[in-house]
DRENPA-3360 file (N, C-alpha, C; in nm, 2 decimals, always signed):
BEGIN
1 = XXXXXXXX = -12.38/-10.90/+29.64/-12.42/-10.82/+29.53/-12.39/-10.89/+29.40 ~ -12.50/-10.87/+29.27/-12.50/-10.98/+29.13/-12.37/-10.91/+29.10 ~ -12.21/-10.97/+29.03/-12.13/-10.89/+28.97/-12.16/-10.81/+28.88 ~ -12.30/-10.80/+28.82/-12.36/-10.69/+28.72/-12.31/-10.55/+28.80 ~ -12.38/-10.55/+28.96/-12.35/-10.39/+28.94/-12.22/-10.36/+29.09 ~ -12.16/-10.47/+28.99/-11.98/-10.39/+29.09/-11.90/-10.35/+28.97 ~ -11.88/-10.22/+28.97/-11.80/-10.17/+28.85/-11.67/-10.13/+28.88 ~ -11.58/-10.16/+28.77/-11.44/-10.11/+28.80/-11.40/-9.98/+28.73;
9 = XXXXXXXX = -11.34/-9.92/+28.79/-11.23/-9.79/+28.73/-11.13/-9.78/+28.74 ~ -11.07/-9.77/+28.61/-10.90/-9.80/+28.65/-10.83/-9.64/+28.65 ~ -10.75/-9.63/+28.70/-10.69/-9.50/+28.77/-10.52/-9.53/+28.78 ~ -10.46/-9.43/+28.70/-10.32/-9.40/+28.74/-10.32/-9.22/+28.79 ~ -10.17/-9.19/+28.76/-10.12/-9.05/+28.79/-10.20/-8.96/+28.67 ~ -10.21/-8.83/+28.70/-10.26/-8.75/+28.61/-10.36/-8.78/+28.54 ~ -10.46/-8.83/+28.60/-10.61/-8.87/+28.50/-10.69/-8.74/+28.48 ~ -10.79/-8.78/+28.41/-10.88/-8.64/+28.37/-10.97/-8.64/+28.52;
17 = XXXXXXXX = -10.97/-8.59/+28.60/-11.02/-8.54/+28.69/-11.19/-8.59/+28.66 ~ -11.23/-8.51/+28.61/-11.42/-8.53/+28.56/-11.46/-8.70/+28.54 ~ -11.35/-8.69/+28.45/-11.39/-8.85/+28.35/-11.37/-8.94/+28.50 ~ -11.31/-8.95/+28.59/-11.31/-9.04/+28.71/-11.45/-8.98/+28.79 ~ -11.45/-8.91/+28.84/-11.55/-8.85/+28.93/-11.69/-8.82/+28.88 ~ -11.72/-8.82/+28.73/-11.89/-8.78/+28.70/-11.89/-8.91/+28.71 ~ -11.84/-8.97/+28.65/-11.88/-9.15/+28.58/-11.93/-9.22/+28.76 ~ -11.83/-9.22/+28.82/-11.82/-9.29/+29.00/-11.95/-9.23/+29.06;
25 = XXXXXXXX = -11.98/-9.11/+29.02/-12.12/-9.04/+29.11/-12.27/-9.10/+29.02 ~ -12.27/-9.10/+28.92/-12.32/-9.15/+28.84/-12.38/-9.26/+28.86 ~ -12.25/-9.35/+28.85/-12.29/-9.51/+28.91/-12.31/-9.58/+29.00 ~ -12.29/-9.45/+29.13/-12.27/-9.46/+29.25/-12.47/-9.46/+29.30 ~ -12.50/-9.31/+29.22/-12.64/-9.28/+29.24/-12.77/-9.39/+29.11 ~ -12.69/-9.47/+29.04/-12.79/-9.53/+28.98/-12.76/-9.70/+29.07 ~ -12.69/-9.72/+29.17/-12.72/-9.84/+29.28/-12.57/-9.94/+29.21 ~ -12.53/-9.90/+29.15/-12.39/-9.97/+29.17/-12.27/-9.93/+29.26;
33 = XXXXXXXX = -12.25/-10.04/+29.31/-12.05/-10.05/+29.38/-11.95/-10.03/+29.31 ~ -11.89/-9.93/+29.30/-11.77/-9.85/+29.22/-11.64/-9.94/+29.34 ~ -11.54/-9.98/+29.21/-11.39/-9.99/+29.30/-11.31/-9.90/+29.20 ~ -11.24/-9.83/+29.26/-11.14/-9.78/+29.18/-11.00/-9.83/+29.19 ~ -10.96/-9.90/+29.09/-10.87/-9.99/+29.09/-10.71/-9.92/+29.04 ~ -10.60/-9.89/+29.09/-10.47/-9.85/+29.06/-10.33/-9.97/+29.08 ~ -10.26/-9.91/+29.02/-10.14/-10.05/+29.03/-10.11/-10.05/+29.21 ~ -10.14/-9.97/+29.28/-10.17/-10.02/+29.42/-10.26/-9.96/+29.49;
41 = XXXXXXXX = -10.28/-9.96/+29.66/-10.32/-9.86/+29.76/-10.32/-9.81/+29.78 ~ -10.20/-9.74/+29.83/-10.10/-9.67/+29.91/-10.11/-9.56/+29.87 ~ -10.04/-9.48/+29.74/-10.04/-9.41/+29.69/-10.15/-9.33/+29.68 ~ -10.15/-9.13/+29.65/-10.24/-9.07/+29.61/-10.24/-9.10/+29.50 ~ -10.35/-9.06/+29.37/-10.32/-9.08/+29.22/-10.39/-8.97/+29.26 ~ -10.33/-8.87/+29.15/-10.33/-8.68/+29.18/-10.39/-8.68/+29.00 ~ -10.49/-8.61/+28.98/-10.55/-8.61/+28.83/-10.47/-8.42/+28.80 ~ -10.52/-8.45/+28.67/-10.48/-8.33/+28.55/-10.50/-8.19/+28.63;
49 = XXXXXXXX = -10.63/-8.23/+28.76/-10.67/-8.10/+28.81/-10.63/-8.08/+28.93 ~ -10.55/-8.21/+28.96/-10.53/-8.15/+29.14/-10.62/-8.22/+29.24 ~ -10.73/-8.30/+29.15/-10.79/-8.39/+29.32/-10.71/-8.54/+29.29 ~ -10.74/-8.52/+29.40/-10.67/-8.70/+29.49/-10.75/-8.78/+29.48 ~ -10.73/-8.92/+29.47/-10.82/-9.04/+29.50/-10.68/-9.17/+29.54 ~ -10.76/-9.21/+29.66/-10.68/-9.35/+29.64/-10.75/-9.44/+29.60 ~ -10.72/-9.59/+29.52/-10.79/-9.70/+29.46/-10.80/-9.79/+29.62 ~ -10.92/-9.82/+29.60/-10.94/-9.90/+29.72/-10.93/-10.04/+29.68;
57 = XXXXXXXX = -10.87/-10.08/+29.52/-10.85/-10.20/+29.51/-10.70/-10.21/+29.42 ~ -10.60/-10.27/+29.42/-10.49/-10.28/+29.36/-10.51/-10.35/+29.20 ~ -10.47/-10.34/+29.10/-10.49/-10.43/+28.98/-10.43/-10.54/+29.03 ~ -10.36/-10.60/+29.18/-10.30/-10.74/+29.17/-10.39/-10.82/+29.27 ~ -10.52/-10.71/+29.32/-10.61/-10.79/+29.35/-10.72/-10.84/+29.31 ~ -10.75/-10.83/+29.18/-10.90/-10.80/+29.12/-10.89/-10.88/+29.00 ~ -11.00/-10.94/+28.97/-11.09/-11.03/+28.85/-11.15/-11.00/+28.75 ~ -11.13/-10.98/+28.63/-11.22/-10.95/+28.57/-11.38/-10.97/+28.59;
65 = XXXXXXXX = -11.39/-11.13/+28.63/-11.49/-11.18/+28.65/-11.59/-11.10/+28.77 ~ -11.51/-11.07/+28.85/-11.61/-10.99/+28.96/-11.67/-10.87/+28.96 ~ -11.67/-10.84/+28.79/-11.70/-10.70/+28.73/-11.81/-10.68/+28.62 ~ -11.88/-10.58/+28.65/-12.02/-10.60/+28.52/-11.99/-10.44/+28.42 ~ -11.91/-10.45/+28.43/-11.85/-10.32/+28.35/-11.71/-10.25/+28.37 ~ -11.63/-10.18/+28.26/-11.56/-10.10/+28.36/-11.51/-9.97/+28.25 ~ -11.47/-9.88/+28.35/-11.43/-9.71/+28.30/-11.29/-9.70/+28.25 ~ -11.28/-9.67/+28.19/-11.13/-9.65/+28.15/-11.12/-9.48/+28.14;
73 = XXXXXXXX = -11.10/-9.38/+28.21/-11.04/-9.27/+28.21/-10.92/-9.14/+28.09 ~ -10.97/-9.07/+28.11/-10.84/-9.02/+28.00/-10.76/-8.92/+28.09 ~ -10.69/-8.81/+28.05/-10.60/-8.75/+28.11/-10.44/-8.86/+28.06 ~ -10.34/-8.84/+28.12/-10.23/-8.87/+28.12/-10.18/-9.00/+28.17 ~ -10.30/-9.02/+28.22/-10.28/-9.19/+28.29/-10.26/-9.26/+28.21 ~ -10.37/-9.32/+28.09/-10.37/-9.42/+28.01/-10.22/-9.46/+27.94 ~ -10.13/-9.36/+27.96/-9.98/-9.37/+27.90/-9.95/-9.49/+28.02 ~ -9.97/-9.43/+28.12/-9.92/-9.54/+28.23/-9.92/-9.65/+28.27;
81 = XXXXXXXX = -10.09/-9.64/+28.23/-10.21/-9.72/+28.26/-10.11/-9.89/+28.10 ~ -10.09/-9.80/+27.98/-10.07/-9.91/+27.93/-9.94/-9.98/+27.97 ~ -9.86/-9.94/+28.01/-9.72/-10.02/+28.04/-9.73/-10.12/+28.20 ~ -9.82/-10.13/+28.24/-9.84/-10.20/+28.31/-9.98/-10.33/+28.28 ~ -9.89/-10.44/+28.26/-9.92/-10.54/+28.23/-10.09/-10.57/+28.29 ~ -10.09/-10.61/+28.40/-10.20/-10.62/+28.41/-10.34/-10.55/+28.43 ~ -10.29/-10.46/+28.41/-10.37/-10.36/+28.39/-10.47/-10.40/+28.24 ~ -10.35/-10.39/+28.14/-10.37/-10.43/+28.01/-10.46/-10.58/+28.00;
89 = XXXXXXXX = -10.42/-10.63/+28.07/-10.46/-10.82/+28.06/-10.62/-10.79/+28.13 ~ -10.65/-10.67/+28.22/-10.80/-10.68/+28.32/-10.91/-10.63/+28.17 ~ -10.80/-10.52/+28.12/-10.91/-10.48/+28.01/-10.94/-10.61/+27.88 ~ -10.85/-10.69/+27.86/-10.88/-10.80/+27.77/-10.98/-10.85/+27.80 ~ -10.95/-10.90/+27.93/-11.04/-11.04/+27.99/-11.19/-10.96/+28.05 ~ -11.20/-10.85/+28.09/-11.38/-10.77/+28.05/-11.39/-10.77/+27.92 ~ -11.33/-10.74/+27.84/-11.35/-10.79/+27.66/-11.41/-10.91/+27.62 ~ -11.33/-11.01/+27.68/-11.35/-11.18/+27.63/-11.47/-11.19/+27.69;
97 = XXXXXXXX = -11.52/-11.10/+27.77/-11.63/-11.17/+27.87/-11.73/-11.06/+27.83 ~ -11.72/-10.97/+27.71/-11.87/-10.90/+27.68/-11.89/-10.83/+27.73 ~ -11.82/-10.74/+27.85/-11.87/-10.69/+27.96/-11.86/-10.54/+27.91 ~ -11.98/-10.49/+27.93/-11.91/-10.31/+27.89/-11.80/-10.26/+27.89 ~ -11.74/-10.17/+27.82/-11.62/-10.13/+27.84/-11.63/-9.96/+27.83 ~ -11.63/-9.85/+27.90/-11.63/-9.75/+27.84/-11.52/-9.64/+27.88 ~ -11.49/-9.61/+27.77/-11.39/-9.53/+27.78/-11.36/-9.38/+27.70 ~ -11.31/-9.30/+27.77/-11.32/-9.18/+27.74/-11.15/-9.11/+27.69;
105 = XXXXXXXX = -11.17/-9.00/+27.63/-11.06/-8.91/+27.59/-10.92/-9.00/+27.56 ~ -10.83/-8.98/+27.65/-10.66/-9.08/+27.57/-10.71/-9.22/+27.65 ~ -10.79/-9.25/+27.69/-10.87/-9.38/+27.73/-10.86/-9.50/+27.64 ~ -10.85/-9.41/+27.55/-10.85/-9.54/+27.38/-10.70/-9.60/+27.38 ~ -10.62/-9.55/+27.43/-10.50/-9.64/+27.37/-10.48/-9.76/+27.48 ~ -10.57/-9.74/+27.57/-10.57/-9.88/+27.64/-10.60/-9.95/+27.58 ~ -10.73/-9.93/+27.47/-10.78/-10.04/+27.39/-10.75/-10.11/+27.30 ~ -10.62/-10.00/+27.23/-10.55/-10.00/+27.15/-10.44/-10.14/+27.19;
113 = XXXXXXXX = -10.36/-10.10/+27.32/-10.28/-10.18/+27.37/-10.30/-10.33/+27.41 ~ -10.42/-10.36/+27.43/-10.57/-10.46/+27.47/-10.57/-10.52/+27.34 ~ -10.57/-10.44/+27.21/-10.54/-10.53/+27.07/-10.74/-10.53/+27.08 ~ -10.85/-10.45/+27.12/-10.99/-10.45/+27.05/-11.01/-10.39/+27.02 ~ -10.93/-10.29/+26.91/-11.02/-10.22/+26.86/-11.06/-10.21/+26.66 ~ -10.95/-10.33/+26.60/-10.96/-10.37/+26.51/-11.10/-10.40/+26.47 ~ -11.19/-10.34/+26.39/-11.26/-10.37/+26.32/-11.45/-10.28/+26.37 ~ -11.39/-10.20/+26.53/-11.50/-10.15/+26.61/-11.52/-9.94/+26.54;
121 = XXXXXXXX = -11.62/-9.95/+26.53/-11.65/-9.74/+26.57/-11.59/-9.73/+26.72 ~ -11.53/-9.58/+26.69/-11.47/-9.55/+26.83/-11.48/-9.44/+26.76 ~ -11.46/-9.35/+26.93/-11.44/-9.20/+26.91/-11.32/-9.22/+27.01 ~ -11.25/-9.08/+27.02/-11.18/-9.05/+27.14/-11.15/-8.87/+27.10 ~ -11.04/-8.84/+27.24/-10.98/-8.74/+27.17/-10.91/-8.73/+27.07 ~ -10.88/-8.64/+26.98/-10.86/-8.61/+26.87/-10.73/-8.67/+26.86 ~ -10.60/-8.63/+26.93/-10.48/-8.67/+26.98/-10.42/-8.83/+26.90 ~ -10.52/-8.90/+26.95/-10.53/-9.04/+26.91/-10.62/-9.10/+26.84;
129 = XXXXXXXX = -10.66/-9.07/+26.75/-10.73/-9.09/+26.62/-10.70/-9.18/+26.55 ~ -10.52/-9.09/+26.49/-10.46/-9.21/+26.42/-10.40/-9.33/+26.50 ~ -10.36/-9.35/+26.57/-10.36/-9.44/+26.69/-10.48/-9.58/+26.68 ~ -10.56/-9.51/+26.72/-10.70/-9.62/+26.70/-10.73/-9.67/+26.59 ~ -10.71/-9.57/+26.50/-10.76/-9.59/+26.31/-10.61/-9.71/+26.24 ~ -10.48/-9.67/+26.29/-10.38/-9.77/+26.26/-10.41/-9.90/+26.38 ~ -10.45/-9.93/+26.47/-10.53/-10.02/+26.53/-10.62/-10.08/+26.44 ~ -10.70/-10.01/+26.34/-10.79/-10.14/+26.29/-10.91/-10.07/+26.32;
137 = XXXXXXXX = -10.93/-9.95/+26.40/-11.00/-9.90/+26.45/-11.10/-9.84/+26.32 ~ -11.24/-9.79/+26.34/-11.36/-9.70/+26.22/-11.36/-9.59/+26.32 ~ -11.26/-9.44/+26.31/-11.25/-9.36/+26.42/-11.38/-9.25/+26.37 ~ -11.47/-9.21/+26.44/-11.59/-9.11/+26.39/-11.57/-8.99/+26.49 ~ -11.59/-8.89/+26.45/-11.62/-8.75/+26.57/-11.72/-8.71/+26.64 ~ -11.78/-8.81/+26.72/-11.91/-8.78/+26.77/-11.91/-8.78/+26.91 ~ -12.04/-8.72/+27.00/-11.95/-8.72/+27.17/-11.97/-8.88/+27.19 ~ -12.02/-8.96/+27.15/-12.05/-9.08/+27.23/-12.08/-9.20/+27.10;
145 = XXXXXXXX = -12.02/-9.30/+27.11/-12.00/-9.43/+27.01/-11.99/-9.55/+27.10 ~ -12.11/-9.64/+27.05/-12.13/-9.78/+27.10/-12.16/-9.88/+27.00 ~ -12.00/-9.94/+27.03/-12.03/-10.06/+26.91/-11.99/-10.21/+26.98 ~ -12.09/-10.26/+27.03/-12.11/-10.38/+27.09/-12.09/-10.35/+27.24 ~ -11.96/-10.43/+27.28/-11.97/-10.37/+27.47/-11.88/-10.29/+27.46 ~ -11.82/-10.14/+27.34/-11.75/-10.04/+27.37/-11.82/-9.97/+27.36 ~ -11.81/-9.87/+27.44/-11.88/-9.70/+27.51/-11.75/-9.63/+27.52 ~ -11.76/-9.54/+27.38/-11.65/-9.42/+27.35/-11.65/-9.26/+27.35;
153 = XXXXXXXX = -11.63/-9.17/+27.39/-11.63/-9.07/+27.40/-11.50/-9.00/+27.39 ~ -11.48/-8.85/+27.34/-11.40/-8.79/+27.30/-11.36/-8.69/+27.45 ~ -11.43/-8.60/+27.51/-11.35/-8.51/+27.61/-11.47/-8.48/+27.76 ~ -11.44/-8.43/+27.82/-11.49/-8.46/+27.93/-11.66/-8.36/+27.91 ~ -11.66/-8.29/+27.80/-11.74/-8.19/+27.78/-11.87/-8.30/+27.71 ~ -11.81/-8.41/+27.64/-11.95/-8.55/+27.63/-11.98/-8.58/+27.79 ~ -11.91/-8.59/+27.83/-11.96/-8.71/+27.98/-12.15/-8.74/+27.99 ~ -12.17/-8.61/+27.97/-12.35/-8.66/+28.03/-12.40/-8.77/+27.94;
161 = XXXXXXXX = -12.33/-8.75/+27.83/-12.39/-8.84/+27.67/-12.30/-9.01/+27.70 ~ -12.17/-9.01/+27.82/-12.14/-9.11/+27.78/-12.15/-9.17/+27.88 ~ -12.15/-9.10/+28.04/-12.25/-9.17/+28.12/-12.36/-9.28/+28.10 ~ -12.44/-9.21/+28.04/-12.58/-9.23/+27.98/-12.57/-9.30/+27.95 ~ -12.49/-9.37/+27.79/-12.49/-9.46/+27.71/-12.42/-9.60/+27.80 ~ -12.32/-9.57/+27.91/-12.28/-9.71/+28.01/-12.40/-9.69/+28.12 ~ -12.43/-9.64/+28.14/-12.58/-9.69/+28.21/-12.67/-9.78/+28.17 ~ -12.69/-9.70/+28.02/-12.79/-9.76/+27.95/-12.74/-9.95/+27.94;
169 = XXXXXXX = -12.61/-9.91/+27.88/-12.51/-10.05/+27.82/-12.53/-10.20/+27.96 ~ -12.51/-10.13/+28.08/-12.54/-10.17/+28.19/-12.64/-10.24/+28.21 ~ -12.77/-10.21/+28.15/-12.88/-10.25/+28.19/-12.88/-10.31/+28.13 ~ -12.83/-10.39/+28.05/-12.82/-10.52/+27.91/-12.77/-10.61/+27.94 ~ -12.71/-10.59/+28.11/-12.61/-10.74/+28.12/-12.68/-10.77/+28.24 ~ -12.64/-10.92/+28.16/-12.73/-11.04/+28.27/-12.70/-11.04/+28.39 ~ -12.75/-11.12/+28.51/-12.71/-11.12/+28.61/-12.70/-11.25/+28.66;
% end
């Protein structure tokens, strides 16, 4: 399969439920390979609402390079999501490499943590506004913001708009 359509999603504890599961069905039914990537296997990762997923791929097994996009989630994870190192280092190196990046609701402070969001339009949830904007960030209130390979969204109530816009973003990268 071209690494254009193997996509990653990164997943800890307490994610927003929707933002994992519309995005994965999504890209599941437009012919991409979803991995959902967590700091291991083993474990359930239990979201904001109560469903389960396990990552069928560890962050200490995976490439950036083997990926033509990736999801970044909101809910309560992203707190998690940033204190672990490579987590942080997979979202850089899809950065250095142009590769879509889309991310939703407290999703932004990975970006933040990542050090790309100096100088880009972003939306997110409200929460972290200033966050992104003391980042360097241009924060706007709209459901969905694409400024180069970032795809941003504020609450799970965008998703159809931000879907749409990493689908679309998807279809831009070479194979």
């Amino acid at each position: 399969m071209p690494e254009n359509k193997k996509i990653a999603i990164l997943i800890d504890q307490l994610f927003q439920d929707s933002e994992v599961t519309d995005p994965k069905e999504k890209l599941e039914n437009a012919g991409f390979s979803v991995d959902i990537i967590g700091p291991n296997t083993i474990e359930d990762y239990i979201g904001k609402k109560g469903t389960k997923i396990k990552a069928n791929k560890s962050i200490d097994d995976v490439s950036a390079k083997d990926y033509g996009g990736l999801v970044i989630p909101g809910g309560w994870a992203p707190d998690k999501m940033r204190m672990n190192e490579k987590m942080v280092t997979f979202v850089e190196q899809i950065n250095e490499k142009n590769k879509p990046i889309a991310c939703i609701c407290h999703g932004g402070s990975m970006l933040v943590e990542a050090g790309i969001v100096k100088g880009r339009k972003v939306t997110s949830y409200v929460s972290i506004r200033t966050d992104l904007i003391n980042a360097g960030g241009r924060w706007v209130d709209k459901e969905v913001v694409s400024d180069g390979n970032l795809i941003t969204s504020r609450t799970p109530a965008d998703l159809p708009a931000f879907c749409a816009e990493f689908l679309k973003a998807l279809s831009l990268v070479e194979v």
